[in-house]
N, C-alpha and C positions, 0 to 999 in steps of 0.2 A: 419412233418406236411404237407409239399408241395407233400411228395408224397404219403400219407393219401388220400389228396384230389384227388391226379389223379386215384390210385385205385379206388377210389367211382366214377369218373365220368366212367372210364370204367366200371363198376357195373352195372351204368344206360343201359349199352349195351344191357344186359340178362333182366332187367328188364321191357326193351320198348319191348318185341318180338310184340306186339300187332301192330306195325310199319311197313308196308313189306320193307324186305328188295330189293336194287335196282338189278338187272339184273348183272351178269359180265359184258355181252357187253356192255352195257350203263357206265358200272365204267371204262371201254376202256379211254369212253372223259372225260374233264375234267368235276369237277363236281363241283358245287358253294351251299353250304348247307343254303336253305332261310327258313325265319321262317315262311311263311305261302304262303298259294295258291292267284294264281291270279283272282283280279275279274273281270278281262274281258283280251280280247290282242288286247283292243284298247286304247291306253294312253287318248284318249278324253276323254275316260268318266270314269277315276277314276282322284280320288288325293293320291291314295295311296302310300305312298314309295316301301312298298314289291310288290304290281303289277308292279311298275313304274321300279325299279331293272331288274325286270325276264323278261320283254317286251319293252320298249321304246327305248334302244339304240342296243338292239342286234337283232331285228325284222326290226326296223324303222329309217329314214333319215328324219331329219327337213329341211327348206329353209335356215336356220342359224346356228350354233355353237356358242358356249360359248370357249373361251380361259381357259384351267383352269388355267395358272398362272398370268394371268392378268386381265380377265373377261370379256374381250372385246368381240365384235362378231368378228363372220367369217364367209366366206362360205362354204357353206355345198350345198345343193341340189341348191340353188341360186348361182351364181357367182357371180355376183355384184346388187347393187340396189340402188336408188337412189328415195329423196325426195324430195318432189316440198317445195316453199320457204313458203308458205301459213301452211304446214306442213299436208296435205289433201290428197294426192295421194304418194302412194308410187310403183315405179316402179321393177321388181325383173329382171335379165336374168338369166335365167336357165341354169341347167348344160345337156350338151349332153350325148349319150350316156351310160343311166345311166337301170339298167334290174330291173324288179320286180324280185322276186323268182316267178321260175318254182318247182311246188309239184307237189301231185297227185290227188290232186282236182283244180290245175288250172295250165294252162301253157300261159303266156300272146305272142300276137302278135303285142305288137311293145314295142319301149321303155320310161320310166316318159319323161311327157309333161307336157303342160298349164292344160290339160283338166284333171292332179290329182290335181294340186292345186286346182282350180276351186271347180271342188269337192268335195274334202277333208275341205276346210272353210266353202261353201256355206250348207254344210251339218250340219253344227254345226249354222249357224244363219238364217237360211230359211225353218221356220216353212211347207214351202209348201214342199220342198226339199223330195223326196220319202224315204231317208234313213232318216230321224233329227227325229223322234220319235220310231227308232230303238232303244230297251232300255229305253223307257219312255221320252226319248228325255230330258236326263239330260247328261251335259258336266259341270263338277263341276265347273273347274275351269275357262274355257272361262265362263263362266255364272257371277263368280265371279268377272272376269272385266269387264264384260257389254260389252261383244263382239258383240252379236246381234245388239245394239244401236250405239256402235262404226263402226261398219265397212259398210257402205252401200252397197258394192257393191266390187264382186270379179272377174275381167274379164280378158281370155284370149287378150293381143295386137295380140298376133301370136304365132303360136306351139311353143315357147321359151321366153314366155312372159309373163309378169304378172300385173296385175294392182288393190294396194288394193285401192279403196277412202275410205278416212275415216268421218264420220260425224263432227270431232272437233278436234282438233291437240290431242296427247297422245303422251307423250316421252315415255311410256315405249312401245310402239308399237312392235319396232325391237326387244325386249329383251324377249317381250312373244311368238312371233314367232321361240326363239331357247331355250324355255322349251321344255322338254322331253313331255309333253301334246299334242306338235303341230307336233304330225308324220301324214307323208305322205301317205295317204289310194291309190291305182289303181281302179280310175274312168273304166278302163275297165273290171275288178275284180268284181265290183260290178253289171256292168250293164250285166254280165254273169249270175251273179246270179239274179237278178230279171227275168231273159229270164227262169233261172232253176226253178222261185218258190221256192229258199232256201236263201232268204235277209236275214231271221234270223240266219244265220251260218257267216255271212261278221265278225261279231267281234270276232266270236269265233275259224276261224278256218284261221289265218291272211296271208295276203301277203304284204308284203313288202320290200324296194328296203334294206334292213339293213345286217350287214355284216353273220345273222344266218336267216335260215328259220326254218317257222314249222315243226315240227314232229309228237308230238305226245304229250296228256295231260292224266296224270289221275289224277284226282283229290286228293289232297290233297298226295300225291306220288313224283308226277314227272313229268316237264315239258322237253320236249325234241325234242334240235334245231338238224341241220346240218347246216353244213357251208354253204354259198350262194357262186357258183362258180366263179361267175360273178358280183360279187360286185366289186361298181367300184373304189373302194379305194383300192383293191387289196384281195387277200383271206384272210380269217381269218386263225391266227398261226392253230385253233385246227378244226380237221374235224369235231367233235360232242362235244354238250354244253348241260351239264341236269342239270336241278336245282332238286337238292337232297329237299322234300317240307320236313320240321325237327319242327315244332313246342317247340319241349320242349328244352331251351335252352342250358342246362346239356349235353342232347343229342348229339346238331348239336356241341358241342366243344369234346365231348368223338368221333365221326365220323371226326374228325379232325386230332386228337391226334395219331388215330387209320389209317388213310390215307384212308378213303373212303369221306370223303372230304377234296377239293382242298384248298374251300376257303370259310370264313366263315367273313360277311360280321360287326358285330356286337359282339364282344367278349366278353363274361363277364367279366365287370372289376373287378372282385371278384378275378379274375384267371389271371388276365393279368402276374401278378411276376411269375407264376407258366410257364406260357407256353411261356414266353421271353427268359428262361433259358435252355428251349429244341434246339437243332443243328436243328432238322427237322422241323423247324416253325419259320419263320418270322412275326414280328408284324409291323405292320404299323398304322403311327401315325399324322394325321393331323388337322389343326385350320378349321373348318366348320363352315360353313353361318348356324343357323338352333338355335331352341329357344325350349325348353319344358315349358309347363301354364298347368295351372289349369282353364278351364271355365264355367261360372255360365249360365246356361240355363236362359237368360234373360226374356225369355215368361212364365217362370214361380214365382210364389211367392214363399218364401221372396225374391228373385234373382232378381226382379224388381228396391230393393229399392238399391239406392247407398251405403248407410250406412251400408246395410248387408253385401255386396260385400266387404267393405273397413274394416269391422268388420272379415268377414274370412280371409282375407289378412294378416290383421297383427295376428288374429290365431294362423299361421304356422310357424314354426320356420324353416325357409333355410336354416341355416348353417351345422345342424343335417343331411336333407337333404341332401345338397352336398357334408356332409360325409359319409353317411350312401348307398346314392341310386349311387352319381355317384364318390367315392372315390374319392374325390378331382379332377379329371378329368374332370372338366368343372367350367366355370365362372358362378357368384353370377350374375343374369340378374336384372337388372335396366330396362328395357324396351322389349318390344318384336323383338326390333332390333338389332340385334346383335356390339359390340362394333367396330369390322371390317368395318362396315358399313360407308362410307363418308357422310350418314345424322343421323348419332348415335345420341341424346341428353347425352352427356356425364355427364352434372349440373345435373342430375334427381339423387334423394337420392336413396341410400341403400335398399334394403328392409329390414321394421323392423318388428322384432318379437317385441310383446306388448299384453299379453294378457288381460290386466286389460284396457286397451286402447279399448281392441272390446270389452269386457263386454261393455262400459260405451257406446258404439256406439249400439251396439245390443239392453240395455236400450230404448236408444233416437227412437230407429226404431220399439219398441213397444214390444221387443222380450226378456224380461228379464229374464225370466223360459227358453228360448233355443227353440229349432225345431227339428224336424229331418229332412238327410239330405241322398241323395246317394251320393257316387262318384264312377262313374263309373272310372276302372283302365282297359287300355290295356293290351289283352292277350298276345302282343309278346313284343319283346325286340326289341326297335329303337334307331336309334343315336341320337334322343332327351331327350329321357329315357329310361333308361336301365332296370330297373325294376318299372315299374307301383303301381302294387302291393305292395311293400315294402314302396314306397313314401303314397301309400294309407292309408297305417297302421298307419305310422308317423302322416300323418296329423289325421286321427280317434281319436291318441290319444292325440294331442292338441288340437283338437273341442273339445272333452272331457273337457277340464280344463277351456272352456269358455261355457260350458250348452249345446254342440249341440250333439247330438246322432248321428254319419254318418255309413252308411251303405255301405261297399264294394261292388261293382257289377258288371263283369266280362260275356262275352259270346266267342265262338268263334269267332275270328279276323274278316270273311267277316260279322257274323250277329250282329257283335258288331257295324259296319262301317252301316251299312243298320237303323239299330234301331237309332244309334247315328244322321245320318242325318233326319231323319223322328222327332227328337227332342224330344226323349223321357226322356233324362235323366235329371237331377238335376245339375250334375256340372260332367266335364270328363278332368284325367287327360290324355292330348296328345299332340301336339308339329306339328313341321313344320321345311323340311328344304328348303336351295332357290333351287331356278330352275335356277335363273340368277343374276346379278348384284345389278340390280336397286332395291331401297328400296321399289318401289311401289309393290314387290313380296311378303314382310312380311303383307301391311295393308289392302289390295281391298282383299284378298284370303281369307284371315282371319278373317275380320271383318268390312267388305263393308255390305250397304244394301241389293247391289246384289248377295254377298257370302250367306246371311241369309235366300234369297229365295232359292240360288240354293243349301242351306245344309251346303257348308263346314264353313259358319260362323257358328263356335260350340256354340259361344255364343249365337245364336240368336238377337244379338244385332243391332239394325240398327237407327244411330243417325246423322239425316240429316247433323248439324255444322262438325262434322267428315268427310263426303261423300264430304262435301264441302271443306275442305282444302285436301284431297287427289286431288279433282280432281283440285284446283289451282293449285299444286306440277304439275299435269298430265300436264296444261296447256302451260309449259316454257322447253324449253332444257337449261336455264342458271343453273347451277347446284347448286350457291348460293342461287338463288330464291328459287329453288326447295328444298332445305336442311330449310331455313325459315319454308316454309309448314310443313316439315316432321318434325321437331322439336316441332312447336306447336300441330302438332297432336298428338306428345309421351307424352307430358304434359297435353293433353287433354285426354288421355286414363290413365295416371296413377291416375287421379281423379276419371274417371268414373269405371274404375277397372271391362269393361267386364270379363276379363280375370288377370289371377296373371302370370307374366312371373317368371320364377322359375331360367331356368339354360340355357347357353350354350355348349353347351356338345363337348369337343374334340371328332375326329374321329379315329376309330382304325378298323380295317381291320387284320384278321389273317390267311394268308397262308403257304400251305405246300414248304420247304427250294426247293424246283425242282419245282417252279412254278413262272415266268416272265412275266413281260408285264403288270401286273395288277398296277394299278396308282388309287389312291382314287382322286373323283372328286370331290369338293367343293361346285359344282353347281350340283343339280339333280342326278339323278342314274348314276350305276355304267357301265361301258362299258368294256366289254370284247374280245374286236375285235382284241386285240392284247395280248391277256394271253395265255402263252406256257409252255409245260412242258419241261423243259432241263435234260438232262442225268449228273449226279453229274461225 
């Protein structure tokens, strides 16, 4: 049977010809097979995982770092930083010494200073700022925590110096500052290009101090780095870095199997027994921060009423689910927070399947003949959910057995991401992993009033008493205090039921057996500064 299946996924080889295949010299470096293209290569303005993977940590340097065995911060492009007692100014000292990438559309004349932080913030909350409506002047996720309102003010003390003030204390301040969102742009980069008349090329054709530069993009194909020589953390192991772009999941694990790719970030659990048993492939296996839901387009009807919401909910039967879409590889979620988490509500019940229970709520909410309904399903495979689609079905045909008609709906990944923020859909199933530690990463992102304007709130949901105990949690560094807020918030959303959390999903990562250095990260994308090929 096991090796039925691997003749068929090699099958799929001859069947994709419609796919170009990559260059020899580009299969030279190593190659990381992603499921879909990036929507920008600037981490500010997406929340995607697949752009955030292929661009944030191997293009760009933050002020800060995430520990991944502990979760702590460190330094990164800051060396140390200090906060005043009020909790209002935060002070940075920069690292010396540190080079943009020299390409062939830009070669910089000095080295990161004050004046890229500067920049690099002020561009994202300073509507006058000549870059901040490049792109429509959306930055998903600073928008999401009210970074504009938060930060008054970004000032050079001196060429190694930094000074955030903030409007109102915020504990998780330091911990958004070393998400993968907050890379480092060259303030002199850009002010080239405004001299050249080509500002709208700064996000698409990137420089940054990170351990690859740019190459080269073709869409939907292949993104393709070089190592940065002068990165100051030291070279990277591989001189060239291409993301193999593989859309159809079958695929990118038959280009695996077959060594035209390295490494394949998302492996179908369908095949996992299949390819643990091969010598030439390593699987890797870890606990990750990160949540898949189901969410109800709140601005639209019946999705308004709570009753409906709390009537779909118990709908769907999860257990089927977490057999069927993530083969028991991942936990039954009680909350959008993962149980890892130090402000988890652990008292929060089960989720229960009960369909005679949403009948009789769907009754109450005026809807006893049923509705129809979309749910829109992700086209690619994420480590929140591994197939979309399959979990779509599921639930279609338990709406079924409580009167709802649902409608499957599906587009290409970036015009699914585009349509999805503009709020067109009914209800989408998608997910979220962390960026950092702190809990305040799963609630302001996802379901702040400020996420709702800036999009990534899928629900559309924006409920002042919510906003409000987020921002008391924001208001204390005592971690007790803060855990208080984030508990009544978890019991205040398993009521209002913006969203159904479904699952947290183990991580698994699968590379070829002469491939090192690669380490799955807990927190945010994947980093590749240190993945090498060794000779067996």
């Amino acid at each position: 049977m096991k090796q039925n299946v691997f003749f068929l996924i090699l099958a799929l080889l001859g069947v994709s010809a419609c796919q170009q295949e990559l260059p020899e010299n580009i299969r030279s470096g190593l190659v990381y097979c992603a499921e879909g293209s990036p929507e920008s290569f600037n981490p500010q303005r997406v929340t995607s995982g697949t752009t955030i993977d292929i661009v944030s940590q191997q293009l760009y340097d933050r002020l800060l770092d995430i520990d991944a065995q502990s979760g702590e911060l460190r330094p990164g492009l800051a060396i140390s930083w200090q906060r005043s007692t009020d909790g209002i100014t935060y002070d940075f000292m920069l690292r010396q010494n540190v080079s943009f990438h020299s390409t062939n559309y830009f070669t910089p004349s000095r080295h990161f200073n004050a004046d890229d932080v500067t920049f690099t913030f002020k561009r994202i909350m300073d509507p006058s700022h000549p870059y901040h409506f490049l792109g429509g002047g959306i930055y998903p996720y600073f928008q999401s925590v009210d970074w504009a309102n938060l930060v008054e003010d970004v000032t050079a003390i001196s060429p190694y110096q930094v000074r955030f003030t903030l409007s109102r204390p915020d504990s998780s301040f330091l911990s958004n500052l070393a998400t993968d969102f907050a890379a480092i742009l060259s303030a002199e980069y850009a002010a080239t290009m405004s001299a050249a008349g080509t500002t709208t090329l700064l996000d698409s054709r990137p420089i940054g101090t990170g351990p690859f530069r740019f190459k080269e993009y073709q869409k939907d194909v292949l993104v393709r780095l070089y190592r940065h020589p002068t990165y100051w953390r030291g070279q990277a192991a591989m001189e060239q870095l291409v993301f193999d772009i593989v859309p159809n999941n079958a695929r990118r694990m038959a280009k695996l199997l077959t060594h035209e790719c390295d490494i394949v970030a998302f492996p179908r659990l369908a095949e996992l027994s299949l390819i643990t048993e091969r010598p030439d492939v390593k699987v890797q296996e870890s606990t990750s921060m990160n949540v898949g839901f189901w969410a109800f387009n709140t601005k639209k009807a019946p999705f308004d009423q709570i009753k409906v919401r709390q009537a779909l909910a118990l709908a769907i039967n999860h257990s089927a689910i977490l057999q069927a879409v993530y083969f028991d590889q991942a936990t039954a979620a009680k909350s959008i927070l993962p149980p890892t988490s130090w402000a988890f509500a652990s008292e929060l019940p089960a989720a229960e399947y009960n369909p005679e229970q949403a009948r009789l709520l769907l009754a109450e909410a005026g809807l006893s003949q049923g509705f129809s309904m979309d749910i829109w399903a992700m086209p690619v495979q994420r480590l929140y959910n591994p197939n979309a689609l399959k979990m779509a079905e599921l639930m279609q045909a338990d709406l079924a057995q409580v009167g709802i008609k649902a409608n499957i709906v599906s587009y290409e990944w970036n015009a699914f991401r585009r349509k999805l923020s503009a709020g067109e859909h009914d209800s989408v199933l998608i997910g979220w992993s962390a960026d950092n530690a702190d809990p305040d990463n799963f609630f302001r992102p996802l379901l702040s009033c400020a996420a709702a304007d800036s999009g990534s709130n899928r629900a559309h949901w924006c409920d002042p008493v919510f906003d409000q105990l987020l921002q008391q949690a924001l208001s204390t560094v005592d971690q007790q205090q803060r855990r208080t807020y984030y508990v009544a918030a978890q019991h205040y959303l398993h009521k209002a039921k913006p969203l159904v959390a479904i699952a947290h999903s183990q991580r698994f990562q699968a590379i070829n057996a002469n491939v090192e250095g690669v380490v799955i990260n807990p927190y945010g994308g994947i980093s590749l500064f240190e993945a090498r090929r060794v000779v067996p």
